[in-house]
C-alpha positions as CSV (number, residue, x, y, z in Angstrom):
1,X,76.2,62.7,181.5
2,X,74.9,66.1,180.7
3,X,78.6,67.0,180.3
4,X,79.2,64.4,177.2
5,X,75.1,65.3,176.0
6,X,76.8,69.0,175.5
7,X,80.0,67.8,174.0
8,X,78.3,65.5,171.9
9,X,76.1,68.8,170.6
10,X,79.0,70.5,169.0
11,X,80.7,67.4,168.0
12,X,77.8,66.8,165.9
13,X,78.1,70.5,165.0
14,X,81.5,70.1,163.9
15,X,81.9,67.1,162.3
16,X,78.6,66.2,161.0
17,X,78.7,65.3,157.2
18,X,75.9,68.0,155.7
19,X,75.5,70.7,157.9
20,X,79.0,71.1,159.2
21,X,78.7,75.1,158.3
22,X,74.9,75.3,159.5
23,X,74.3,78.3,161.3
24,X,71.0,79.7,163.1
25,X,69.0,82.1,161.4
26,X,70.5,85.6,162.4
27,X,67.0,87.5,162.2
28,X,64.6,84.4,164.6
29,X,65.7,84.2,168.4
30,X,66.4,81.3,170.2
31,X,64.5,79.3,172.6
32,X,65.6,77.6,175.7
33,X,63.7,75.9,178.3
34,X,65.5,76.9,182.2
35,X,64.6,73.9,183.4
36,X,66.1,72.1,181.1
37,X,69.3,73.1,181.9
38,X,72.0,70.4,182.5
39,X,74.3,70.0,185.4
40,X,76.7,71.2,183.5
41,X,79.7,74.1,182.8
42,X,80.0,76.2,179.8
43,X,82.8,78.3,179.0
44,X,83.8,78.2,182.8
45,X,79.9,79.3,184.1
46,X,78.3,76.8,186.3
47,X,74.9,75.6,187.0
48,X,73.2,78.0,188.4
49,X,74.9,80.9,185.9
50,X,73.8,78.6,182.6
51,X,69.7,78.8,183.9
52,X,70.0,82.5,184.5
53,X,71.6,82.8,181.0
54,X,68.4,80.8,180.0
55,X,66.2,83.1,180.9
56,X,67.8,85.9,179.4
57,X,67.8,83.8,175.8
58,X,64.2,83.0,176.4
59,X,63.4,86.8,177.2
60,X,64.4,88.0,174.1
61,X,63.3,85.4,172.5
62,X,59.6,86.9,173.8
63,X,59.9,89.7,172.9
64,X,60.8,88.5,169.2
65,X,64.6,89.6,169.4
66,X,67.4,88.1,167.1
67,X,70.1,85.6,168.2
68,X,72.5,88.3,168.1
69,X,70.4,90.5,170.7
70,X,70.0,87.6,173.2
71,X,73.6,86.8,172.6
72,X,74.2,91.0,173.9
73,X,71.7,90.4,176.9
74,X,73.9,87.3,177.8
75,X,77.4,89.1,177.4
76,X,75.6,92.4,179.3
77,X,74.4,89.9,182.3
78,X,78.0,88.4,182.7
79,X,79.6,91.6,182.7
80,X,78.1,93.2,185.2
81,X,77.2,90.2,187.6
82,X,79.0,87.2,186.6
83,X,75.1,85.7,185.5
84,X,74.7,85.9,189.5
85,X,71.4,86.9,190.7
86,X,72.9,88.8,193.5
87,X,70.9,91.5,195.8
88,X,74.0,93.9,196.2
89,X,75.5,96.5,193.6
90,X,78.8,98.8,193.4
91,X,77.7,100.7,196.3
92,X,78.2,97.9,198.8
93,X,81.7,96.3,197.1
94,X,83.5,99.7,196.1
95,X,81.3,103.1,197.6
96,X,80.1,103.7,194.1
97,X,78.0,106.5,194.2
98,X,75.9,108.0,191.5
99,X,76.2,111.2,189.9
100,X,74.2,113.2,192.1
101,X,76.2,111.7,194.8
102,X,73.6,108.9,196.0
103,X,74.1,105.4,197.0
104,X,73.9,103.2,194.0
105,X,71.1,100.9,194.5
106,X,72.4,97.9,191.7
107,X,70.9,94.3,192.1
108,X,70.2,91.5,189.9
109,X,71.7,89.9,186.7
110,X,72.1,93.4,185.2
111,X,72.6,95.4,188.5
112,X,70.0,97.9,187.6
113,X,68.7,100.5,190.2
114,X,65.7,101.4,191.4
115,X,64.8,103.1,188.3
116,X,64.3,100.3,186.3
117,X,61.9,99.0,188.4
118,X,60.4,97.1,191.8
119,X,63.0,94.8,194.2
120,X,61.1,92.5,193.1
121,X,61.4,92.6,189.7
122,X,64.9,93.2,189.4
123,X,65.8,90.2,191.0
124,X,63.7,87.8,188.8
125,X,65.9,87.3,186.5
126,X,62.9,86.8,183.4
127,X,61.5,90.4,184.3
128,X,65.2,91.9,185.5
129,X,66.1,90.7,181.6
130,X,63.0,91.7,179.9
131,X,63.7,95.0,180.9
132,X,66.9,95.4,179.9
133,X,65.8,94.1,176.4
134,X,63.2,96.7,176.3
135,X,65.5,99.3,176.9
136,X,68.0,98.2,174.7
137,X,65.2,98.2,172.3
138,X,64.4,101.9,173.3
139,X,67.9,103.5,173.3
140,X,70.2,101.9,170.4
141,X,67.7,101.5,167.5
142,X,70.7,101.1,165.6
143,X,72.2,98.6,167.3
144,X,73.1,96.1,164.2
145,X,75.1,98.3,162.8
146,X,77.2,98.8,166.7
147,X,79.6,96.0,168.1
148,X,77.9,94.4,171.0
149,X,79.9,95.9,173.5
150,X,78.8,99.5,172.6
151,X,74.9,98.3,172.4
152,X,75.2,97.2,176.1
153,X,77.0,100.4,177.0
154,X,74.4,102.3,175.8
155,X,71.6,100.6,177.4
156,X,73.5,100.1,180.7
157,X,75.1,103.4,180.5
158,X,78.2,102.1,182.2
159,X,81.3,104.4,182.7
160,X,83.5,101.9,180.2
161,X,82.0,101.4,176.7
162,X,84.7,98.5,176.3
163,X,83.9,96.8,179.4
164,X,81.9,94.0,177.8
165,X,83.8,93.1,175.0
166,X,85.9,90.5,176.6
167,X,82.7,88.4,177.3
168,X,81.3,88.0,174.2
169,X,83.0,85.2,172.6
170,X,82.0,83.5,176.3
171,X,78.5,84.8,175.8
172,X,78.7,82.9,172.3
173,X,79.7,79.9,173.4
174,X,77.1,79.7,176.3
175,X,74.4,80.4,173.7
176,X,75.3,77.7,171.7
177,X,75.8,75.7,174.8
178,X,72.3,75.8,176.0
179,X,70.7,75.7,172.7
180,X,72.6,73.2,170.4
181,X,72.7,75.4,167.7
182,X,75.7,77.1,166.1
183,X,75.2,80.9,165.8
184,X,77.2,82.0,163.3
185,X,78.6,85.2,165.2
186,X,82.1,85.4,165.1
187,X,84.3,88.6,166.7
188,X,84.2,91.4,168.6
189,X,81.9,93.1,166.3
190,X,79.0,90.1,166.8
191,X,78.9,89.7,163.3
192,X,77.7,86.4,161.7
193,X,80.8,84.4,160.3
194,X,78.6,82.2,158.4
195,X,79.6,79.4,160.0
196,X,82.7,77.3,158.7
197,X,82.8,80.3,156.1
198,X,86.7,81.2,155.2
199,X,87.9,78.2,156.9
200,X,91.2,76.0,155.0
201,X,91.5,72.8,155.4
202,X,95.2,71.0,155.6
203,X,96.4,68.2,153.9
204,X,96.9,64.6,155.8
205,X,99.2,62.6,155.0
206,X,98.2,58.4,154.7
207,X,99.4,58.4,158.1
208,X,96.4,60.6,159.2
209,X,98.5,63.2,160.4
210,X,98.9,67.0,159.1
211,X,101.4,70.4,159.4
212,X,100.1,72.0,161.9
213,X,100.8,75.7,160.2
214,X,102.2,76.7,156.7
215,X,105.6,78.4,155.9
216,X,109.1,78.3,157.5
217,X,110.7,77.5,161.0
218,X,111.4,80.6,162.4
219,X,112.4,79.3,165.6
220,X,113.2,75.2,166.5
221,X,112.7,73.2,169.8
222,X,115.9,73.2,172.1
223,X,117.3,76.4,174.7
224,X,117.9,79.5,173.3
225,X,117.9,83.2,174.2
226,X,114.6,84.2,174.7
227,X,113.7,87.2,172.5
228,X,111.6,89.0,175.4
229,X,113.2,88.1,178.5
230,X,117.1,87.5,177.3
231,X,117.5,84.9,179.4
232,X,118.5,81.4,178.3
233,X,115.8,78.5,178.6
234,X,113.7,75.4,176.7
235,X,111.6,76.5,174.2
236,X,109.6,73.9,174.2
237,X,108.5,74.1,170.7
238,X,108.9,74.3,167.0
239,X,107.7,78.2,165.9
240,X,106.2,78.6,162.2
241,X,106.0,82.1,160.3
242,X,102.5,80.3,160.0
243,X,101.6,82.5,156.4
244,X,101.9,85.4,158.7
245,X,98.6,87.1,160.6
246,X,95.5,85.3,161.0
247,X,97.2,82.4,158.9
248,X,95.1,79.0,159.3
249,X,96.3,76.5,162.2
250,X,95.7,73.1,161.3
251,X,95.3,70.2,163.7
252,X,97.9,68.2,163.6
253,X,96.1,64.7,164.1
254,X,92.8,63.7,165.1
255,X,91.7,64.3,168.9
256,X,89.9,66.2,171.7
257,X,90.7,68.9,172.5
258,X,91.3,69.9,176.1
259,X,91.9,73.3,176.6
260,X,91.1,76.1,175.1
261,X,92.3,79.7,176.0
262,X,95.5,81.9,178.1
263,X,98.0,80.1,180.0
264,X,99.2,82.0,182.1
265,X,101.5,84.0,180.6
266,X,98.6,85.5,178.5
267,X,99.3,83.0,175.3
268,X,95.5,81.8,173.7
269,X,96.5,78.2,173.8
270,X,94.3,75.0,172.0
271,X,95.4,72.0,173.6
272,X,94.5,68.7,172.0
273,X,94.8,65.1,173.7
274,X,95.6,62.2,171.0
275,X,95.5,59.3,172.9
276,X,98.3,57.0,173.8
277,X,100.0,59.5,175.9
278,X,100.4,62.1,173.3
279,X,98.9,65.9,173.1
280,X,99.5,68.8,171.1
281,X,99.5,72.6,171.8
282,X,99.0,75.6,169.3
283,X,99.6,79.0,171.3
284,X,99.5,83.0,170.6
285,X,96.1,82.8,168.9
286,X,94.2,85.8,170.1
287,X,90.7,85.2,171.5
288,X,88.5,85.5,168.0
289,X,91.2,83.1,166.6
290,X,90.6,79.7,168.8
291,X,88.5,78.5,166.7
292,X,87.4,75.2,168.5
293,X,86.6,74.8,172.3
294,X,87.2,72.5,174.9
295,X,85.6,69.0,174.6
296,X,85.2,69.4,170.6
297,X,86.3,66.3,168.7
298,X,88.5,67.7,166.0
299,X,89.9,65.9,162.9
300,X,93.3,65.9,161.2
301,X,94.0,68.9,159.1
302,X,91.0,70.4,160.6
303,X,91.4,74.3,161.1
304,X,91.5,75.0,164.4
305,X,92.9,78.5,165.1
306,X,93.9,81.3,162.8
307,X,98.0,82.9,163.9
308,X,98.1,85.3,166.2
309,X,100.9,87.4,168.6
310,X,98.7,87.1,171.7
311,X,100.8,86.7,175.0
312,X,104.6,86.2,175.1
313,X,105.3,86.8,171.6
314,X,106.9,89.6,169.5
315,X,104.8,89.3,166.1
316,X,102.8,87.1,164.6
317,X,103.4,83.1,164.5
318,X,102.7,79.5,166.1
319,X,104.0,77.9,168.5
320,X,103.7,74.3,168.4
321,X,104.6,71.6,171.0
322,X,104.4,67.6,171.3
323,X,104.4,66.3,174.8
324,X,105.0,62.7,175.2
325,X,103.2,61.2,178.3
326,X,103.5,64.8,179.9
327,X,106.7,65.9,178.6
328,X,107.8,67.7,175.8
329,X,109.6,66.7,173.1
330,X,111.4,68.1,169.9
331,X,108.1,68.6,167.1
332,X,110.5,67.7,164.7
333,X,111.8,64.7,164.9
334,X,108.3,63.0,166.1
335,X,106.5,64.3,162.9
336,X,109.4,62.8,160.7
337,X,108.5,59.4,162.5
338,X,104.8,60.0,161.5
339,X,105.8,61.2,158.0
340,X,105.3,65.0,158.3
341,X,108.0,67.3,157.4
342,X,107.8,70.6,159.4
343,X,108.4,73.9,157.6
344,X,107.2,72.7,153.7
């Protein structure tokens, strides 16, 4: 149940009639009870992970931080502990030592040493957070105009300034998770998207079914050569030029979808279940372009992803696939039954 409560958030969110493109307010924090977390996961964290990512939201939101700060605080906590309260650092998985050549003495959500303050503190994960807000605070006064990855750097002073970056769309999602509310902040670079802002919809047919992508076949279903490993095998797919880079994927028919991110083989995949046996995949979208996550209810023609060369793929383009009660079948032929013609 707390599951479908969380799905039915963003479905709402998505779909609703008037405020499809509402965002939060960028400037006034968010607020989240941790005991009112569900038994539920968000963008793979668990439980236990989701209340500690409460009370880093509801720390910031304290000490009158923006939705964009708590959403760094989030991203800083699951990059250096997974949003695990745990009461060992670096020193005791890997012999890190500091500087001076010390024992690292790292615990907590943010694995901070004894510096930042009592054993105590640092592992109460309210405290642990409210002083890494303070210091962030302290250290990057300029920190709007900084991707979030390089505002936790500075504050945790980490060896990697990049380190983060690959968990802040996660940190997004887990935000909006736990609060309802759609934040706006799209990209690397945290910046606020304005919601549905940019998006195209695609045009459905009277069949209620859509192109998934614009422009030509560049590559049909069948075996073939493949152009990275020159072997012969399936591709199990029809490939689009798609309008090129960051070109808008449409949903090809109305559905859930079921998976969202890399297979893998490193391709950003959005997989979406039709009913009656039938699902859809869109791959190669790079992480800022999966524009929909798992559970969502999406429509026909809604865009879903933006084209992208992410995993087994020599430039940009989509990949699209039909499978039939698990098995793939040529894309072509199956939208000419529904009354799509691929590559017009």
């Amino acid at each position: 149940m707390p599951i479908l409560v969380i799905g039915g958030l963003f479905g709402m969110m998505l779909l609703g009639a008037d405020d499809t493109c509402a965002v939060a307010d960028s400037s006034s924090g968010l607020s989240i009870d941790p005991a009112s977390v569900p038994n539920a996961t968000i963008a793979g964290y668990t439980h236990e992970q989701l209340v500690n990512a409460a009370y880093v939201v509801q720390a910031g939101k304290d000490l009158g931080l923006s939705v964009r700060d708590q959403t760094v605080g989030v991203m800083t906590a699951m990059g250096e502990s997974s949003l695990r309260n745990i009461d060992y650092g670096d020193w005791e998985t890997g012999g890190v030592t500091n500087p001076d050549g010390s024992r690292t003495t790292s615990i907590g959500l943010f694995q901070q040493q004894d510096g930042w303050g009592s054993r105590a503190d640092r592992l109460d994960p309210y405290k642990s957070s409210t002083m890494f807000f303070q210091a962030m605070i302290d250290k990057v006064p300029d920190r709007a105009s900084l991707e979030p990855t390089l505002i936790a750097h500075r504050t945790q002073v980490n060896a990697d300034p990049y380190h983060y970056e690959k968990f802040w769309d996660p940190a997004v999602q887990v935000v909006e998770g736990l609060t309802g509310v759609r934040t706006g902040l799209n990209g690397s670079d945290g910046s606020s998207g304005g919601g549905c802002a940019g998006l195209l919809p695609g045009t459905v047919n009277a069949n209620g079914w859509a192109s998934p992508a614009a422009g030509p076949i560049v590559s049909p279903f069948g075996m073939r050569l493949h152009p990275i490993y020159e072997d012969w095998r399936l591709h199990s797919g029809t490939d689009f030029a798609g309008g090129g880079c960051d070109g808008p994927v449409w949903a090809a028919q109305t559905g859930t979808v079921t998976f969202r991110g890399f297979d893998g083989r490193g391709n950003g995949t959005i997989t979406i279940d039709h009913g009656g046996g039938v699902q859809t995949k869109y791959l190669h979208e790079y992480e800022s372009g999966m524009l929909v996550r798992t559970g969502d209810k999406v429509a026909a023609g809604q865009q879903i992803g933006r084209v992208g060369s992410s995993g087994e793929s020599s430039g940009c383009h989509l990949h699209f696939s039909v499978l039939v009660d698990g098995q793939f079948v040529d894309p072509e032929p199956f939208m000419s039954a529904v009354g799509i013609t691929l590559g017009q």
